[in-house]
N, CA and C atoms of all chains as a GROMACS GRO file, in nm:
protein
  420
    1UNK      N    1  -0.369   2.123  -1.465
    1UNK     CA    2  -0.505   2.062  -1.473
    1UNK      C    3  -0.508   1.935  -1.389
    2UNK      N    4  -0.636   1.913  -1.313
    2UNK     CA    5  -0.597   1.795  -1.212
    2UNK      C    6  -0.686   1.668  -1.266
    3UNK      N    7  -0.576   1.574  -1.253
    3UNK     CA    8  -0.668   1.425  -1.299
    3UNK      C    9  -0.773   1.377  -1.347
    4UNK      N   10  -0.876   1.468  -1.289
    4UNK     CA   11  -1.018   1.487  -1.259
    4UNK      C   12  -1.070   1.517  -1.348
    5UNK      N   13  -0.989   1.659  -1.391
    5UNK     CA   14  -1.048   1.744  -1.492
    5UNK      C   15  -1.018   1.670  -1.631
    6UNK      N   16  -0.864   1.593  -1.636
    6UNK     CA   17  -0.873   1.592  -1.766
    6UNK      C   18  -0.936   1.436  -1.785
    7UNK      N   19  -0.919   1.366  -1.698
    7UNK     CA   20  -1.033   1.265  -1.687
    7UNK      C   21  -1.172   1.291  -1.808
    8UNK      N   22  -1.267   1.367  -1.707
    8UNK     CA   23  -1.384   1.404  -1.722
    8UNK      C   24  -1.363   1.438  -1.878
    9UNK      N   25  -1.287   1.492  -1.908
    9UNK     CA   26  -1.281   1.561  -2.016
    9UNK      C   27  -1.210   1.461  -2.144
   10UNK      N   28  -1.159   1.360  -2.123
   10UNK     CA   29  -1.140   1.243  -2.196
   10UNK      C   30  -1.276   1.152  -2.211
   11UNK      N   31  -1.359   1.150  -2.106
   11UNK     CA   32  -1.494   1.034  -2.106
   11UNK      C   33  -1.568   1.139  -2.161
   12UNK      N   34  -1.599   1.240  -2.183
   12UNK     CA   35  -1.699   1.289  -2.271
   12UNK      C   36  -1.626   1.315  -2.448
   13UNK      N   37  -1.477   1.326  -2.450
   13UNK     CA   38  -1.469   1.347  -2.618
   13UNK      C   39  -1.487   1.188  -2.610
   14UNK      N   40  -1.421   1.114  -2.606
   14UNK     CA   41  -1.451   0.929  -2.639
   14UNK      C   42  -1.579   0.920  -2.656
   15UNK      N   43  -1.668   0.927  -2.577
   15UNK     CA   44  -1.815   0.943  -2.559
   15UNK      C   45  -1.883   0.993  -2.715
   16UNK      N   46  -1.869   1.056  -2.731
   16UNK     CA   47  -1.885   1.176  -2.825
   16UNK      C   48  -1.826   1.118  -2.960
   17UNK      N   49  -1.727   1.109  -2.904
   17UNK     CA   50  -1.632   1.006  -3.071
   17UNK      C   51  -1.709   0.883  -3.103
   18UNK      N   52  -1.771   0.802  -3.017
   18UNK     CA   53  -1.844   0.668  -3.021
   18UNK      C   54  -2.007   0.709  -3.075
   19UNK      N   55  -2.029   0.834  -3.069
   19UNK     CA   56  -2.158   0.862  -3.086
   19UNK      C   57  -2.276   0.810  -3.006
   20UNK      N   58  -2.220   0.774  -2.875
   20UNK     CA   59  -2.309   0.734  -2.715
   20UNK      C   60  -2.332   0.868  -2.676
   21UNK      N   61  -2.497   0.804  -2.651
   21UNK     CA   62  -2.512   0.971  -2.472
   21UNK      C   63  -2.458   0.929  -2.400
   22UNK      N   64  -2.511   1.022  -2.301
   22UNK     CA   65  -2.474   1.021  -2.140
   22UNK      C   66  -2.571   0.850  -2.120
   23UNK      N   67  -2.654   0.854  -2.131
   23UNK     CA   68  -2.773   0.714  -2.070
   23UNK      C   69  -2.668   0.599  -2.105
   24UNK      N   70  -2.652   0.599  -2.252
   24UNK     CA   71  -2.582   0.496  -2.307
   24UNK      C   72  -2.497   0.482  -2.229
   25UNK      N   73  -2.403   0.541  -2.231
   25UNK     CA   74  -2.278   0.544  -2.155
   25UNK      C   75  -2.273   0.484  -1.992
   26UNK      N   76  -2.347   0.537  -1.950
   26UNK     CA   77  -2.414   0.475  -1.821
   26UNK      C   78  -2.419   0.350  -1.803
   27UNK      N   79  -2.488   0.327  -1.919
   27UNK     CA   80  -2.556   0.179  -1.920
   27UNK      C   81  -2.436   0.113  -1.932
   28UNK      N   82  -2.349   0.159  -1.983
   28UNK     CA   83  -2.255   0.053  -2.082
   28UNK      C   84  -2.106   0.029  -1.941
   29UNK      N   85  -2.099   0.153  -1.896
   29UNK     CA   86  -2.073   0.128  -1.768
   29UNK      C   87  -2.083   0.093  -1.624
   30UNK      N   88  -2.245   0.106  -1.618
   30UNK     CA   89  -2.303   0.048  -1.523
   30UNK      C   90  -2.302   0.158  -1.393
   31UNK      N   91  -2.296   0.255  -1.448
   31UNK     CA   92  -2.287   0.348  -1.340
   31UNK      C   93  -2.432   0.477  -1.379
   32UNK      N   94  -2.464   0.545  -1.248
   32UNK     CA   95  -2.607   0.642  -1.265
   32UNK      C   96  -2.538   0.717  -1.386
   33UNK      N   97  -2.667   0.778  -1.466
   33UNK     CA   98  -2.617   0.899  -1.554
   33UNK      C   99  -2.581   1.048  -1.534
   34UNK      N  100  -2.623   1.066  -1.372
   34UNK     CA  101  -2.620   1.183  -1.320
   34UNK      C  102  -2.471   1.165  -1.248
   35UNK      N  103  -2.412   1.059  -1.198
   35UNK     CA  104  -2.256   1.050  -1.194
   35UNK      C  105  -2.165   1.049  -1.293
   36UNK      N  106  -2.194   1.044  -1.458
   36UNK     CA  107  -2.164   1.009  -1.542
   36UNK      C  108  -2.138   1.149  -1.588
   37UNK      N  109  -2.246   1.224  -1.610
   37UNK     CA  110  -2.233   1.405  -1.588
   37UNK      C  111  -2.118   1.439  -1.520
   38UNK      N  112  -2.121   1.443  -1.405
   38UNK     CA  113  -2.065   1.478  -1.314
   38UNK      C  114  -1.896   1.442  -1.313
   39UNK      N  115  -1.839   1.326  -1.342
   39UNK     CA  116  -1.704   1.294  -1.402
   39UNK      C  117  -1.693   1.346  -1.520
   40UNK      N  118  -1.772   1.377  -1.634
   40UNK     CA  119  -1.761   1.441  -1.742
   40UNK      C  120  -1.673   1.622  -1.739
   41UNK      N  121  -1.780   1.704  -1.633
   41UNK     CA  122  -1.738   1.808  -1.570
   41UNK      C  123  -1.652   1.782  -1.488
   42UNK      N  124  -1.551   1.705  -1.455
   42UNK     CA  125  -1.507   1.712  -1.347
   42UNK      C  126  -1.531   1.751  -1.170
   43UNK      N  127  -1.648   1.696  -1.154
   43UNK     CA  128  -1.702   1.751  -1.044
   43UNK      C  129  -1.668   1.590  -0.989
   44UNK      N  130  -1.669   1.549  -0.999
   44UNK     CA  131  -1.625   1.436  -0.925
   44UNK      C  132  -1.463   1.349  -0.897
   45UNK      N  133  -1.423   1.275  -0.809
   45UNK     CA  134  -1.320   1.214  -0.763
   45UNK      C  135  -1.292   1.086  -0.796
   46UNK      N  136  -1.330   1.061  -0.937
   46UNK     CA  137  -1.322   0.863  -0.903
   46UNK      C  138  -1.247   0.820  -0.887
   47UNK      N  139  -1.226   0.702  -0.854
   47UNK     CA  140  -1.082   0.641  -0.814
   47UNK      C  141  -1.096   0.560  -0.947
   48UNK      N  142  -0.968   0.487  -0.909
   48UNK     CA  143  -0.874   0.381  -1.043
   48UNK      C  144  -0.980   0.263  -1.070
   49UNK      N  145  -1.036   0.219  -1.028
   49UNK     CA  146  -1.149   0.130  -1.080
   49UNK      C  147  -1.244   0.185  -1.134
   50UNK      N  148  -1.274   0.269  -1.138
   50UNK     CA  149  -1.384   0.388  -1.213
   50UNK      C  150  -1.311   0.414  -1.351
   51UNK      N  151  -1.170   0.479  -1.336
   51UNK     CA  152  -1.136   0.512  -1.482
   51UNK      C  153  -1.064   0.381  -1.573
   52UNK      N  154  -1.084   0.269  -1.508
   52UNK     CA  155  -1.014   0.111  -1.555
   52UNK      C  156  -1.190   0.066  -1.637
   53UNK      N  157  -1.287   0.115  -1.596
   53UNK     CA  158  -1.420   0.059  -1.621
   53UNK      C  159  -1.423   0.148  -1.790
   54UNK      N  160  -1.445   0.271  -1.774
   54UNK     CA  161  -1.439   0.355  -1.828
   54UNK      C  162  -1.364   0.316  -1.966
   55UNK      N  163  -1.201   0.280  -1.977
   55UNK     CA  164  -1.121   0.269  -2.046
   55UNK      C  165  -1.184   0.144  -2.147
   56UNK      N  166  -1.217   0.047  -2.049
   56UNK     CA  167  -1.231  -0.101  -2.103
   56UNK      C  168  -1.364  -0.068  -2.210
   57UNK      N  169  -1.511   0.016  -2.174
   57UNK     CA  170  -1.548   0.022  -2.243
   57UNK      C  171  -1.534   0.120  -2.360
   58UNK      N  172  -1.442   0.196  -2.333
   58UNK     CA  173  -1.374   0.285  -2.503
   58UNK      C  174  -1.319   0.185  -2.546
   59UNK      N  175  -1.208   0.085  -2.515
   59UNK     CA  176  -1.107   0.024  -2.548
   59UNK      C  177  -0.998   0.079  -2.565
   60UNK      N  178  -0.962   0.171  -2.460
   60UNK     CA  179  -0.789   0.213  -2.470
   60UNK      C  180  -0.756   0.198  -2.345
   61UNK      N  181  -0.628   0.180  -2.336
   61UNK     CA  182  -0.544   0.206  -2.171
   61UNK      C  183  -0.597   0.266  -2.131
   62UNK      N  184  -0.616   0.267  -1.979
   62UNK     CA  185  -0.650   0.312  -1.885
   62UNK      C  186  -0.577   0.506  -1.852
   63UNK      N  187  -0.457   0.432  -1.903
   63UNK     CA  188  -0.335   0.562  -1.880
   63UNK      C  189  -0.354   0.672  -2.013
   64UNK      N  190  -0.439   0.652  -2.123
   64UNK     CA  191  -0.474   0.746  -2.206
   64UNK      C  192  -0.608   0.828  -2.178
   65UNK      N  193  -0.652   0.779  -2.051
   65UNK     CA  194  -0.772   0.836  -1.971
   65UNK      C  195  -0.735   0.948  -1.889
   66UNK      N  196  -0.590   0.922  -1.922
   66UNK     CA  197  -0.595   1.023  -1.794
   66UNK      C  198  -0.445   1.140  -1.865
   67UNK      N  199  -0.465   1.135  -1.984
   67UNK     CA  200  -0.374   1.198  -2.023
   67UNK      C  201  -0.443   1.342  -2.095
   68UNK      N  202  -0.366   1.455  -2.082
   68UNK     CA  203  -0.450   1.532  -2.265
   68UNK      C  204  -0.412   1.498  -2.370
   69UNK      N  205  -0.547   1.514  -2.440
   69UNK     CA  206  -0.520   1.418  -2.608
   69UNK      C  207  -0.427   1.542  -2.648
   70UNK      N  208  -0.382   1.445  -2.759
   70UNK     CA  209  -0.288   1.537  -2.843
   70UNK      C  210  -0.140   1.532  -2.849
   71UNK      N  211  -0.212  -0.612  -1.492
   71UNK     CA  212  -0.199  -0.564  -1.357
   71UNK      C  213  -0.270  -0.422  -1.360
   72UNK      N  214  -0.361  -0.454  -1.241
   72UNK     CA  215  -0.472  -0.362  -1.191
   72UNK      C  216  -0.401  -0.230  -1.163
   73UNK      N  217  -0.454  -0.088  -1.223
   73UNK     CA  218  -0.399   0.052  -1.167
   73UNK      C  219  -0.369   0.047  -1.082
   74UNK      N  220  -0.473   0.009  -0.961
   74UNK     CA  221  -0.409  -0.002  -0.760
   74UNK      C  222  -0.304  -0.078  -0.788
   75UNK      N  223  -0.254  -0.160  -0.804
   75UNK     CA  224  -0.152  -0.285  -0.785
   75UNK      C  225  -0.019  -0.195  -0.826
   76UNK      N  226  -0.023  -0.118  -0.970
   76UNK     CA  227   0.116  -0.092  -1.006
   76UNK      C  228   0.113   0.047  -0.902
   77UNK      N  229   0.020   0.147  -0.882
   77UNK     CA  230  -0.018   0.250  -0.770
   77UNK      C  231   0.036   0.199  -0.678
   78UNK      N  232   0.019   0.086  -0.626
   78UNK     CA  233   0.101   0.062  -0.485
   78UNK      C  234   0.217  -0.024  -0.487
   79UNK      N  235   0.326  -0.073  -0.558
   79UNK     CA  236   0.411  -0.061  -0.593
   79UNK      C  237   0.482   0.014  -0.621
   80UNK      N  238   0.450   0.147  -0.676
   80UNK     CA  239   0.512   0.269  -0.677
   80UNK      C  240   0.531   0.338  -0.583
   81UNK      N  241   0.451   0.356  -0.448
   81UNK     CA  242   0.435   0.429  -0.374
   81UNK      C  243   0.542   0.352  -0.287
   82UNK      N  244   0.538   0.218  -0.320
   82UNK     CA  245   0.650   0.124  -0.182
   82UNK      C  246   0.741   0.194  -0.264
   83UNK      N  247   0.775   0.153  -0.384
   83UNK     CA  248   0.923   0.178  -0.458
   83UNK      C  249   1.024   0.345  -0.384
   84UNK      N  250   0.891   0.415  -0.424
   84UNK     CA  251   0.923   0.567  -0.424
   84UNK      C  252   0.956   0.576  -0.263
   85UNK      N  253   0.892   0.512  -0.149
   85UNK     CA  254   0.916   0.571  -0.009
   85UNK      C  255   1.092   0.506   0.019
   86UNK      N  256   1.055   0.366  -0.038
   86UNK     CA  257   1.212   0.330   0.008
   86UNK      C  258   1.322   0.436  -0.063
   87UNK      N  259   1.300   0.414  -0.182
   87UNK     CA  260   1.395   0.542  -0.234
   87UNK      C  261   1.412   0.603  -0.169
   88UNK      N  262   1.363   0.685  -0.093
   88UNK     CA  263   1.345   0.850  -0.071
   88UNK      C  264   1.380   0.799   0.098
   89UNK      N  265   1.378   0.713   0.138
   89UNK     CA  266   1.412   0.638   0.309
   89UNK      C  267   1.331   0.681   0.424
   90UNK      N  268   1.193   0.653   0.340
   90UNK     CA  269   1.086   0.709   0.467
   90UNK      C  270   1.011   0.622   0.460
   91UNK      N  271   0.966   0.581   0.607
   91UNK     CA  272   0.924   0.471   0.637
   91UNK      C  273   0.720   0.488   0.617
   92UNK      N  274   0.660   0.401   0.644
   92UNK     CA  275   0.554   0.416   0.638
   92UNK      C  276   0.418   0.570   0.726
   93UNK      N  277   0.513   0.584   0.854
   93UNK     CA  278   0.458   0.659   0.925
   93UNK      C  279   0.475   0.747   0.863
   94UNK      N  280   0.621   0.770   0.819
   94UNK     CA  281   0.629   0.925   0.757
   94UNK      C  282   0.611   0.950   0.662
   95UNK      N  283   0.597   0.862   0.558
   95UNK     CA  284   0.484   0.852   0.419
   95UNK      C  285   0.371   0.941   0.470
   96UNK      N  286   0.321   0.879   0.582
   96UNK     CA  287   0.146   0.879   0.577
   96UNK      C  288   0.136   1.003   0.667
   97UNK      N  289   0.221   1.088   0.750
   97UNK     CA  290   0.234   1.201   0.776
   97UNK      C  291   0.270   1.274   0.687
   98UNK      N  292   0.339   1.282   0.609
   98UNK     CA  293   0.311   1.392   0.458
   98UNK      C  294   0.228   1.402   0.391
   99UNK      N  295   0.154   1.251   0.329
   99UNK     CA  296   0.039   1.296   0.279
   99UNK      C  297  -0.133   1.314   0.338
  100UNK      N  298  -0.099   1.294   0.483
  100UNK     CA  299  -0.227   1.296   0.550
  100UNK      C  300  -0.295   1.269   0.518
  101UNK      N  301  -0.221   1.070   0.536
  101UNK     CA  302  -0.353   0.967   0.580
  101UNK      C  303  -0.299   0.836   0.632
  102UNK      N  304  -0.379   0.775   0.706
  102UNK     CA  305  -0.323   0.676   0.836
  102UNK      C  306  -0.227   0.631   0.787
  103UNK      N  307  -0.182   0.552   0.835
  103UNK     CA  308  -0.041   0.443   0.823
  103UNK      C  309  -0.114   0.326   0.779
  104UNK      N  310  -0.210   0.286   0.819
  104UNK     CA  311  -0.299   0.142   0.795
  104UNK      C  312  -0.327   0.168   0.633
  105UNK      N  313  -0.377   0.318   0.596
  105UNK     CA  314  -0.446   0.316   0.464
  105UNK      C  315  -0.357   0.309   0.388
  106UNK      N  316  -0.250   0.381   0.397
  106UNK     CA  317  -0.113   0.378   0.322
  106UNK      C  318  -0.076   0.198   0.299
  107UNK      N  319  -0.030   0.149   0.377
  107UNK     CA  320   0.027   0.002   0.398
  107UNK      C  321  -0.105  -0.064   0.294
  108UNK      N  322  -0.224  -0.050   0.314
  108UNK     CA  323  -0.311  -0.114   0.222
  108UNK      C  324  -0.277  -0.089   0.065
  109UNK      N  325  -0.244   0.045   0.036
  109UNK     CA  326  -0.262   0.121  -0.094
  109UNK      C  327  -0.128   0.038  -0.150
  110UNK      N  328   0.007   0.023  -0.060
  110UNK     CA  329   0.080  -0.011  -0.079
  110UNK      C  330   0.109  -0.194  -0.163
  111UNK      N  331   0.000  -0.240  -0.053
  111UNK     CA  332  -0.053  -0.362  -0.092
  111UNK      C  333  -0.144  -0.382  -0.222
  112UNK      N  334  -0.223  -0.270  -0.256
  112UNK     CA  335  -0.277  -0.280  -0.389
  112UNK      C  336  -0.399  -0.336  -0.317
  113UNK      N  337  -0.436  -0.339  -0.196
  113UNK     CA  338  -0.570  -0.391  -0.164
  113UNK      C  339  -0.657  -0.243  -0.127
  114UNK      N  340  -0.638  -0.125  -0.173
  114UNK     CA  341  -0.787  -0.034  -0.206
  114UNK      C  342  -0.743   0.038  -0.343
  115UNK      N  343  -0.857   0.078  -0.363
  115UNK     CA  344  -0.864   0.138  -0.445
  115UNK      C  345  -0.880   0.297  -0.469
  116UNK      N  346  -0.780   0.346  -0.476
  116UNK     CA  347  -0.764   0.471  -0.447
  116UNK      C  348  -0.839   0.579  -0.537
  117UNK      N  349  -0.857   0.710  -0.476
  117UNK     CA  350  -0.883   0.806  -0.546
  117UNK      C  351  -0.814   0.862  -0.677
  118UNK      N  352  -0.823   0.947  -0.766
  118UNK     CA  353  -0.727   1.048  -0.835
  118UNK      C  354  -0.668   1.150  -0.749
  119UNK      N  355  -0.761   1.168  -0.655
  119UNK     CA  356  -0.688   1.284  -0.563
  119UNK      C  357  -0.558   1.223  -0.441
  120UNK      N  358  -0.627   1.122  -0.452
  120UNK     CA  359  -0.488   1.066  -0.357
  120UNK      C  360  -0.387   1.004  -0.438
  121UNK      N  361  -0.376   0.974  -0.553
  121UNK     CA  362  -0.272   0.952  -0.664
  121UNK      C  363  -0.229   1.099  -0.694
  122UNK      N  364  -0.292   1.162  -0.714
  122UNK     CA  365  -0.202   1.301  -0.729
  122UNK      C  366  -0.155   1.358  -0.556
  123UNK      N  367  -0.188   1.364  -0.444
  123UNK     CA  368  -0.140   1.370  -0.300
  123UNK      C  369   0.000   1.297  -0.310
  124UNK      N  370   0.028   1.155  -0.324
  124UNK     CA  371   0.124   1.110  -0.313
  124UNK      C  372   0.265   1.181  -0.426
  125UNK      N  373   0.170   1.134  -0.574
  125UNK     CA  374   0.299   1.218  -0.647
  125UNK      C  375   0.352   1.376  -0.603
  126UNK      N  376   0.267   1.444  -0.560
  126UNK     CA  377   0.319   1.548  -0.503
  126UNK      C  378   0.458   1.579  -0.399
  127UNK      N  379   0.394   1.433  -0.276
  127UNK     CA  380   0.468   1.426  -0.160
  127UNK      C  381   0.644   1.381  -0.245
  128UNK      N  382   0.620   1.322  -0.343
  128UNK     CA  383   0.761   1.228  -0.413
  128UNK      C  384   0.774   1.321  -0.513
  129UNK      N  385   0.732   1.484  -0.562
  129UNK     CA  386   0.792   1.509  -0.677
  129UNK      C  387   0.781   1.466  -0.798
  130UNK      N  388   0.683   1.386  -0.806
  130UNK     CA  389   0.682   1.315  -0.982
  130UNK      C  390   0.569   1.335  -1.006
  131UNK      N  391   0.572   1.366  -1.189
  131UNK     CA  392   0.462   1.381  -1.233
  131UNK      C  393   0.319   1.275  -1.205
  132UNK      N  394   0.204   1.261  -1.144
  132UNK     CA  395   0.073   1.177  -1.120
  132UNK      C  396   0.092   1.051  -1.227
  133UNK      N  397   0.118   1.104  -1.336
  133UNK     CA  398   0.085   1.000  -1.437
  133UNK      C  399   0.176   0.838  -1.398
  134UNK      N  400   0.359   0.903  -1.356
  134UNK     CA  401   0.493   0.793  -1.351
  134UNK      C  402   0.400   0.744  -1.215
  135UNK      N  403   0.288   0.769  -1.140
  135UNK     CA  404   0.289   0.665  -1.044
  135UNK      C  405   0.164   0.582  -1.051
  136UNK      N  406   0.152   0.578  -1.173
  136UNK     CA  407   0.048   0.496  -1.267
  136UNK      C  408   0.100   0.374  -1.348
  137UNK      N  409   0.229   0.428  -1.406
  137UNK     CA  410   0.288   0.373  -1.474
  137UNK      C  411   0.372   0.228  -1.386
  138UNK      N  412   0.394   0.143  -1.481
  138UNK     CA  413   0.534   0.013  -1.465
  138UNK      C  414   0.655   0.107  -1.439
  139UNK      N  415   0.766   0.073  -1.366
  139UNK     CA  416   0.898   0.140  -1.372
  139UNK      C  417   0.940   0.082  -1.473
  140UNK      N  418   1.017   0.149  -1.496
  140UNK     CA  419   1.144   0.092  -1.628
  140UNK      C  420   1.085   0.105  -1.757
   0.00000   0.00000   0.00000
């Protein structure tokens, strides 16, 4: 599974665990909601300042962003 | 310390190890010598896809070139 995927797939269960939408989430990151989608599915490439933004507002390491839970 | 920062520390760590110099870093993973030497420096901010490109080129799992050594 590549970075990407399990990325995406960490910012939507967190997401989901916090009981934020997609908008919220956006907001709270400061990024569009239609890019926010899009890293969710893994359709996107972000780099390390994207998933450092991401982390800070779940509040976990950066490096559990990019791991599979479990 | 910023993902890029320990990311490019690893990537210096791992080339000296391995006794390849910058050119030939950046000929395996196809991309300049300038971008490499930056990444190295921790002055960009890299992709996931080029954090997984490099661990590839070095054999190690994406995650150890995220990580602190030791």
């Amino acid at each position: 599974m590549r970075l990407g995927q399990i990325f995406g797939s960490n910012v939507r269960r967190l997401r989901k665990e916090r009981g934020l939408s997609q908008e919220a989430l956006a907001d709270e990151v400061g990024l569009a909601v239609t890019y926010v989608g899009q890293i969710e599915r893994g359709q996107r490439n972000p780099t390390l300042d994207v998933v450092e933004r991401f982390a800070e507002v779940f509040g976990v390491d950066p490096l559990e962003m990019l791991k599979l839970p479990g």
